[in-house]
DRENPA-3360 file (N, C-alpha, C; in nm, 2 decimals, always signed):
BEGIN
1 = XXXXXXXX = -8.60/+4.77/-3.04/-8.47/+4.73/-3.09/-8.48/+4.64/-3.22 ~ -8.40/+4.65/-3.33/-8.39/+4.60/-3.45/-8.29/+4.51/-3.41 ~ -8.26/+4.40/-3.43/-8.14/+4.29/-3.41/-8.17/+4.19/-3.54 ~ -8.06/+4.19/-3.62/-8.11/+4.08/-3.78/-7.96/+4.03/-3.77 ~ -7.97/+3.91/-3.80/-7.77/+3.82/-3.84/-7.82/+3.75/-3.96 ~ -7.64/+3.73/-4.00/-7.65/+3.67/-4.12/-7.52/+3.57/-4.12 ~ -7.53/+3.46/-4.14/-7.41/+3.39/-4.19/-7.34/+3.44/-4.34 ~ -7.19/+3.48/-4.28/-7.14/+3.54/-4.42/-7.01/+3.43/-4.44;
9 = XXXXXXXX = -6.99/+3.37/-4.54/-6.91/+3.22/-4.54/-6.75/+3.26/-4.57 ~ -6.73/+3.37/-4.48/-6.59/+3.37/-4.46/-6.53/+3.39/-4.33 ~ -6.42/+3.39/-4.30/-6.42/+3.35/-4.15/-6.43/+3.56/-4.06 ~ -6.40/+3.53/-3.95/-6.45/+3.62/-3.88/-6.35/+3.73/-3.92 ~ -6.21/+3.70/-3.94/-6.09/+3.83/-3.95/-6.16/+3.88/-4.13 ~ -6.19/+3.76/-4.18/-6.25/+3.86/-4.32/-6.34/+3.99/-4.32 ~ -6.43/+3.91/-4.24/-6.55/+4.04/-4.22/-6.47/+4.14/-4.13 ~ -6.41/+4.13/-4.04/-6.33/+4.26/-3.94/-6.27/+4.33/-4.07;
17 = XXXXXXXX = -6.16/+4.28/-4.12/-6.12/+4.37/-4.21/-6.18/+4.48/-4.32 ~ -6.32/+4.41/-4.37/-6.41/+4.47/-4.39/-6.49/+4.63/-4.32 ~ -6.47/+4.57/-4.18/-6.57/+4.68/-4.11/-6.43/+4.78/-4.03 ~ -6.29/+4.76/-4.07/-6.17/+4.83/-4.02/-6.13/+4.92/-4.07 ~ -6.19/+4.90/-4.23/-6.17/+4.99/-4.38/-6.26/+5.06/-4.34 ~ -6.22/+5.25/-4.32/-6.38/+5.29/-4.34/-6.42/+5.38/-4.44 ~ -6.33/+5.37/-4.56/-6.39/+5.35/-4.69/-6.46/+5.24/-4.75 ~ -6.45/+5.17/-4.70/-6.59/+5.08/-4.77/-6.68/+5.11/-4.68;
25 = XXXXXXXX = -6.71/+5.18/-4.58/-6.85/+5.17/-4.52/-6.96/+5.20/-4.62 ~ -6.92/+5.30/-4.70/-7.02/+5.35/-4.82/-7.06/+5.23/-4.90 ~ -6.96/+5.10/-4.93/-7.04/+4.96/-4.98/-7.10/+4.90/-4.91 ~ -7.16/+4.92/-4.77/-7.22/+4.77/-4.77/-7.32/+4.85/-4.64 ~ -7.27/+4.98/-4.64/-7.43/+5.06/-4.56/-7.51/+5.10/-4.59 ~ -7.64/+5.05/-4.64/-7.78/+5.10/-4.71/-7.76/+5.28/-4.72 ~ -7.80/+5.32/-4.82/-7.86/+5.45/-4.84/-7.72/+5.51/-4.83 ~ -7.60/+5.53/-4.79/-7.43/+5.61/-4.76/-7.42/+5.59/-4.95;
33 = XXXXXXXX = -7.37/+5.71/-4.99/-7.31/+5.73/-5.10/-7.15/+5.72/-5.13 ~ -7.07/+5.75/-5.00/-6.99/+5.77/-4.98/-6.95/+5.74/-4.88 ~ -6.78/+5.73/-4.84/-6.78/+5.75/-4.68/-6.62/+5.78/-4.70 ~ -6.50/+5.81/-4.57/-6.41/+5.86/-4.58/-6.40/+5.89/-4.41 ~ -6.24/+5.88/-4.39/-6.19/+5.87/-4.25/-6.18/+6.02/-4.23 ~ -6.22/+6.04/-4.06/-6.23/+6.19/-4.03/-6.07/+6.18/-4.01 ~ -6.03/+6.04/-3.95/-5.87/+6.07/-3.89/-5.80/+5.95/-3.92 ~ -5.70/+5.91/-3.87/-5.67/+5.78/-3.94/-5.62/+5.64/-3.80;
41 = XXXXXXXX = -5.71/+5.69/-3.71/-5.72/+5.58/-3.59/-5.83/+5.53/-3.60 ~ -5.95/+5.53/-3.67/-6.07/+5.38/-3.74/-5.97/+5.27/-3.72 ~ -6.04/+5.18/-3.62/-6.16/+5.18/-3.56/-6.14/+5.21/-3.42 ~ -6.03/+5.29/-3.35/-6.06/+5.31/-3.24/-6.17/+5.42/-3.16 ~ -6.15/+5.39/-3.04/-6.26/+5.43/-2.95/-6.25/+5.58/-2.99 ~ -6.32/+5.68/-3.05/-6.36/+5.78/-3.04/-6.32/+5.85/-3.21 ~ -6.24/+5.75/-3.25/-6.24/+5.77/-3.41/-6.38/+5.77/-3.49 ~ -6.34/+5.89/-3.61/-6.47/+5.89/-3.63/-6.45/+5.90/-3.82;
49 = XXXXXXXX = -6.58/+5.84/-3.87/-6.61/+5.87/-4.02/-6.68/+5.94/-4.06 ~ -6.67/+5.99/-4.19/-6.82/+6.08/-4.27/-6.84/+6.03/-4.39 ~ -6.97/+6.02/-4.38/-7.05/+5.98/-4.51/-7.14/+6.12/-4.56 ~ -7.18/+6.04/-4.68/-7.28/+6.10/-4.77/-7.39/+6.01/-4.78 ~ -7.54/+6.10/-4.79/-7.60/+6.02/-4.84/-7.70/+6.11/-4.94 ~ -7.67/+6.10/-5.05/-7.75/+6.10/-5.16/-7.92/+6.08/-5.20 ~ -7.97/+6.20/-5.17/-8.16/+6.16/-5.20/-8.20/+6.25/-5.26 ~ -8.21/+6.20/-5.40/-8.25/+6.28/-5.55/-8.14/+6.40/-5.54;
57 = XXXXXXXX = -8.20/+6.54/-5.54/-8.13/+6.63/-5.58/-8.02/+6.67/-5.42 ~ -8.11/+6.64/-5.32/-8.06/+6.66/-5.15/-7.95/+6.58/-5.15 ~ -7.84/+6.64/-5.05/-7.76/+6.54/-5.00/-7.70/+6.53/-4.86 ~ -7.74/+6.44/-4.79/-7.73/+6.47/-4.65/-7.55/+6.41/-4.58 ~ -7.47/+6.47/-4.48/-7.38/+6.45/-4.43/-7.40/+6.41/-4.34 ~ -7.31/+6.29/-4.26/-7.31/+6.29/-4.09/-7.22/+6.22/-4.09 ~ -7.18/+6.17/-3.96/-7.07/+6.15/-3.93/-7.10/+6.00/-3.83 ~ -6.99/+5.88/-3.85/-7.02/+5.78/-3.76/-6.88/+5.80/-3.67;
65 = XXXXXXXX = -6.89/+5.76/-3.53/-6.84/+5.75/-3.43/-6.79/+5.63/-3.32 ~ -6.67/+5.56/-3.34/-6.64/+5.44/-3.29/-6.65/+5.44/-3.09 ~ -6.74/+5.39/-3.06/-6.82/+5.38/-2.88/-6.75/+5.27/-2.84 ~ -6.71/+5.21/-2.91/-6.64/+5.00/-2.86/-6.62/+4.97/-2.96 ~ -6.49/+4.87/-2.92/-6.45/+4.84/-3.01/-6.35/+4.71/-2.93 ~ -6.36/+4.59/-2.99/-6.29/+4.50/-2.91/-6.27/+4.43/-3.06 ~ -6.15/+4.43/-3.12/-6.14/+4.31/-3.24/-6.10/+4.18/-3.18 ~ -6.16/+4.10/-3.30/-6.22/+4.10/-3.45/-6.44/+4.07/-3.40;
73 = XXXXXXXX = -6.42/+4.11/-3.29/-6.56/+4.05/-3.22/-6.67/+4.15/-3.18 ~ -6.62/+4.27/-3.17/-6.77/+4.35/-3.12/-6.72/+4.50/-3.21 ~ -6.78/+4.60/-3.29/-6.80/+4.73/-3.28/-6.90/+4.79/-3.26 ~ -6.90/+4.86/-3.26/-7.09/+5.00/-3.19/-7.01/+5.11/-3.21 ~ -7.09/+5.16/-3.27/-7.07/+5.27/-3.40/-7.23/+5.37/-3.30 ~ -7.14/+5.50/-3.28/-7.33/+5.60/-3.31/-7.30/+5.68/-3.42 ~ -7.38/+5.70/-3.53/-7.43/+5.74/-3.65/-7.48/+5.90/-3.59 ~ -7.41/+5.96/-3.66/-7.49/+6.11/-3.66/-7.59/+6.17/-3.76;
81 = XXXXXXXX = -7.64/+6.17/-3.76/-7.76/+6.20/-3.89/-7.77/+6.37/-3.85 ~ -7.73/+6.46/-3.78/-7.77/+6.60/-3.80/-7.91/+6.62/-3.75 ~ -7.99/+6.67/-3.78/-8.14/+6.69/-3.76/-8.19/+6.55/-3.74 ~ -8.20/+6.42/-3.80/-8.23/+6.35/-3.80/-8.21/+6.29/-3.64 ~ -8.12/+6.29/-3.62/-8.06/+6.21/-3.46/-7.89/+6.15/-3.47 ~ -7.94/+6.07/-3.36/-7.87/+5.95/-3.38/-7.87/+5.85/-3.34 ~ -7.80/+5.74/-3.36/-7.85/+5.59/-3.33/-7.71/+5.53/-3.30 ~ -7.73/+5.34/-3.22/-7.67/+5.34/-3.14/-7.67/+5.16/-3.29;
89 = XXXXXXXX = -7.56/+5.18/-3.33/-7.55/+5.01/-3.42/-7.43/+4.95/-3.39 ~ -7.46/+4.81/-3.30/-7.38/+4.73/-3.21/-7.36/+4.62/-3.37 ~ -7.24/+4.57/-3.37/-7.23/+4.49/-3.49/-7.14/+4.40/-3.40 ~ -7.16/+4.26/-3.42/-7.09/+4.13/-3.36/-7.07/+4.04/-3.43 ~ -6.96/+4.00/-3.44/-6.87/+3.85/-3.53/-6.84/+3.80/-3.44 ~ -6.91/+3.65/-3.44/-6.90/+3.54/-3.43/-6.86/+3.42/-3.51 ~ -6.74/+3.34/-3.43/-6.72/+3.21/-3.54/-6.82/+3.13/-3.53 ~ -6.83/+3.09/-3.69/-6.99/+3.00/-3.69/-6.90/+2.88/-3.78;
97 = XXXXXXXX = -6.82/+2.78/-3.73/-6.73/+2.71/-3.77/-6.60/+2.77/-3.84 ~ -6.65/+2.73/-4.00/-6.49/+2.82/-4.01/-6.55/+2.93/-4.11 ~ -6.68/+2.99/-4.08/-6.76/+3.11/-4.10/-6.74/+3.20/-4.02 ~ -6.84/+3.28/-4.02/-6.89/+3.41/-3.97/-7.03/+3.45/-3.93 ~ -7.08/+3.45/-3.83/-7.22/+3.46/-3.77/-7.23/+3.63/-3.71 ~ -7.27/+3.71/-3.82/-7.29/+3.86/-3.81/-7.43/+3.88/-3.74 ~ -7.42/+4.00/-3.62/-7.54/+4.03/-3.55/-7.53/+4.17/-3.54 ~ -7.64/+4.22/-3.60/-7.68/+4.41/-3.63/-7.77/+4.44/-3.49;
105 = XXXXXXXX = -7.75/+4.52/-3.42/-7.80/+4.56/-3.32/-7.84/+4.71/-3.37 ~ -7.91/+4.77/-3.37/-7.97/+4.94/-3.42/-8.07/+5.00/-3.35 ~ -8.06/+5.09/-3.25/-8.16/+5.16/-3.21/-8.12/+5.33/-3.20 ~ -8.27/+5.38/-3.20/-8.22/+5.49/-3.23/-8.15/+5.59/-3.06 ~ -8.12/+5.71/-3.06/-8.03/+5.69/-2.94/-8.14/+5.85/-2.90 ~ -8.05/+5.93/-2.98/-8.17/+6.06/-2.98/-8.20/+6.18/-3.11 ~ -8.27/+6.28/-3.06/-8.33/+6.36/-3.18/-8.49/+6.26/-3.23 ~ -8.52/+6.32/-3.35/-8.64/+6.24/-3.35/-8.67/+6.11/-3.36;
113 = XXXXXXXX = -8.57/+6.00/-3.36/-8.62/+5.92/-3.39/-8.60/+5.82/-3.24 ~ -8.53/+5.91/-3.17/-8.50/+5.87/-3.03/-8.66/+5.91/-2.95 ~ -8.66/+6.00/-2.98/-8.84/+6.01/-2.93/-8.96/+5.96/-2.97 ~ -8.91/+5.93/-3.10/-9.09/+5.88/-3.16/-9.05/+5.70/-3.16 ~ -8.91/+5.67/-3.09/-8.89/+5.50/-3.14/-9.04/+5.41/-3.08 ~ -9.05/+5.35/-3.20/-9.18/+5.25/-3.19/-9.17/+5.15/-3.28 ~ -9.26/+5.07/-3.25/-9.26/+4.95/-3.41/-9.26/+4.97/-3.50 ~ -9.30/+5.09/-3.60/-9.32/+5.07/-3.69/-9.15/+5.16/-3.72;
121 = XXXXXXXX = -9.08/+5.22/-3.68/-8.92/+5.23/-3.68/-8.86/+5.15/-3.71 ~ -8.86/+5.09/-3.57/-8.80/+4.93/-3.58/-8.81/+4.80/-3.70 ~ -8.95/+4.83/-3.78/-8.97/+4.77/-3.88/-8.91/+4.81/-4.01 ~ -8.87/+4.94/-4.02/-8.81/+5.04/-4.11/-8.63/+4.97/-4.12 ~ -8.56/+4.96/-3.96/-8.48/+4.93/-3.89/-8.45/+4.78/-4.00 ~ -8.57/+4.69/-3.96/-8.50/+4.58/-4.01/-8.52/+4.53/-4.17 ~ -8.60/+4.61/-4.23/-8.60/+4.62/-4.37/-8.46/+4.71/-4.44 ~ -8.42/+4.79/-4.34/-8.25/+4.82/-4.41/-8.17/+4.76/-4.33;
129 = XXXXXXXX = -8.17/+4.67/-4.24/-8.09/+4.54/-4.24/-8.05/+4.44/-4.31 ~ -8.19/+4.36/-4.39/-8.22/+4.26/-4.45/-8.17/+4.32/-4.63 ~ -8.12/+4.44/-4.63/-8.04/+4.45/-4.77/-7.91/+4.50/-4.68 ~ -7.87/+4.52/-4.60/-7.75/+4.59/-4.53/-7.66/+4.48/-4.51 ~ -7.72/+4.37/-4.45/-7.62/+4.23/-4.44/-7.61/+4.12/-4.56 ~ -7.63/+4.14/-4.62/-7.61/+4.06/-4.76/-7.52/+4.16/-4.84 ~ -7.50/+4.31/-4.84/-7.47/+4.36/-4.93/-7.28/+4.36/-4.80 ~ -7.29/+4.36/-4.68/-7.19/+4.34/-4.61/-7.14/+4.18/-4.68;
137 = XXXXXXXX = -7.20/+4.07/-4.66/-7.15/+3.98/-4.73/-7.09/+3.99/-4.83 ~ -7.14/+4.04/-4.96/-7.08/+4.03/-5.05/-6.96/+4.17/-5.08 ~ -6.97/+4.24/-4.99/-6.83/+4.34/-4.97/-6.70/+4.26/-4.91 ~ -6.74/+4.14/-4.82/-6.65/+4.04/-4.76/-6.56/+3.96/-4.85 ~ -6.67/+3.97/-4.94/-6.64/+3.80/-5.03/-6.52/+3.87/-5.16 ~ -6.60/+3.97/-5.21/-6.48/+4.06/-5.28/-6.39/+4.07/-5.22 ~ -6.38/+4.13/-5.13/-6.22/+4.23/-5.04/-6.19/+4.08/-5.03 ~ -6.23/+3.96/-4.97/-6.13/+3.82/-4.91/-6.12/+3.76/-5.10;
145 = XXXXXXXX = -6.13/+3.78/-5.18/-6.12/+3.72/-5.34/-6.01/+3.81/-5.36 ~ -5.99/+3.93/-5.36/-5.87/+3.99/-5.40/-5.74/+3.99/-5.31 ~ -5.75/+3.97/-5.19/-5.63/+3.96/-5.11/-5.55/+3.87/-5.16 ~ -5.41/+3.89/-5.16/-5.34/+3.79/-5.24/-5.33/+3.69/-5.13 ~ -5.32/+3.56/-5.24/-5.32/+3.41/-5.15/-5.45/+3.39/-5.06 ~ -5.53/+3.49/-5.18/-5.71/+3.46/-5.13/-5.75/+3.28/-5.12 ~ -5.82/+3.27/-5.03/-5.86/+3.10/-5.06/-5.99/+3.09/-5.05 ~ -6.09/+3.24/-5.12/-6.24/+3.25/-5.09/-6.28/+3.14/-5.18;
153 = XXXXXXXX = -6.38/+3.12/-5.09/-6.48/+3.01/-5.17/-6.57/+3.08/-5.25 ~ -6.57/+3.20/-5.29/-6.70/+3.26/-5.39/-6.58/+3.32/-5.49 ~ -6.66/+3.36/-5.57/-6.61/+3.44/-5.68/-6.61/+3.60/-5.66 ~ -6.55/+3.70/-5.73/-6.61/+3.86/-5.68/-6.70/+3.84/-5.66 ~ -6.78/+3.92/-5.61/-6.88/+4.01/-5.66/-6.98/+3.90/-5.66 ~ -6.96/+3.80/-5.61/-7.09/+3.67/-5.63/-7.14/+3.69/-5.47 ~ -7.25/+3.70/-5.45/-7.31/+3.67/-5.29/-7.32/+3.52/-5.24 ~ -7.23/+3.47/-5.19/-7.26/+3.36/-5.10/-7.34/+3.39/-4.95;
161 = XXXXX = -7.40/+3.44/-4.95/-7.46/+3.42/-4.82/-7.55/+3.29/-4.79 ~ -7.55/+3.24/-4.70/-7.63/+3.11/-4.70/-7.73/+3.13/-4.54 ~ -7.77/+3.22/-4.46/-7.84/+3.25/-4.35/-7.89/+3.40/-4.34 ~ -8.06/+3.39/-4.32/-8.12/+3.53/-4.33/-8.17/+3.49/-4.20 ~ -8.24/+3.65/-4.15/-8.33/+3.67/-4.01/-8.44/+3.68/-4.06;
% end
């Protein structure tokens, strides 16, 4: 199991609104080029999204899938990769004062990566965490900078993140 958190320095309903949009999944999900609602009940239980993901000339499709969902505090998402598998990514907001204490849970579920899961996966796992939660931070800090009667403490597009795994 891959598990990586990050303190993101805005409060917990910032980052939900963040992960409620599932047009921005494509900003702040390593490797997604794109993304776009299959229906328009995101984030409920069985609502689903599609992405793209873009590799050189290839471009691969799949589809994510809302399993749980309890706002502004827990989602688990399984990711469809097609041939690839699929995986099981538990995401958790926690108030960390008048912050946000994010926790990525990822394993793979099935297909091949459900069969061959080992350490050196899981290390794969937390190396696109450790750019996946920073790049969520600063998708936070934007989207809470532009809301009107924003009161972010960062600027766009600036990463405040202040806690790594």
């Amino acid at each position: 199991m891959a598990i990586r958190h990050q303190v993101i320095e805005q409060p917990p309903d910032s980052v939900w609104a963040v992960l409620e949009d599932p047009e921005l999944y494509a900003d702040w999900v390593v490797g997604t080029s794109a993304s776009w609602p299959l229906d328009t009940r995101w984030p409920q239980v069985d609502a689903a999204l599609a992405y793209r993901v873009d590799l050189g000339p290839w471009t691969l499709e799949g589809r994510t899938v809302v399993r749980r969902v309890e706002p502004p505090r827990w989602l688990e998402l399984e990711v469809d990769s097609g041939r690839l598998g699929t995986a099981r990514i538990a995401i958790e907001v926690r108030p960390w004062g008048g912050q946000a204490l994010v926790l990525v849970d990822e394993h793979p579920l099935r297909g091949p990566g459900g069969v061959l899961h080992a350490a050196p996966l899981d290390l794969l796992i937390q190396l696109r965490h450790r750019s996946m939660l920073p790049r969520l931070a600063r998708t936070v800090e934007r989207v809470a900078a532009a809301a009107p009667g924003s009161t972010s403490r960062a600027t766009a597009g600036e990463p405040t993140t202040s806690g790594r795994a």
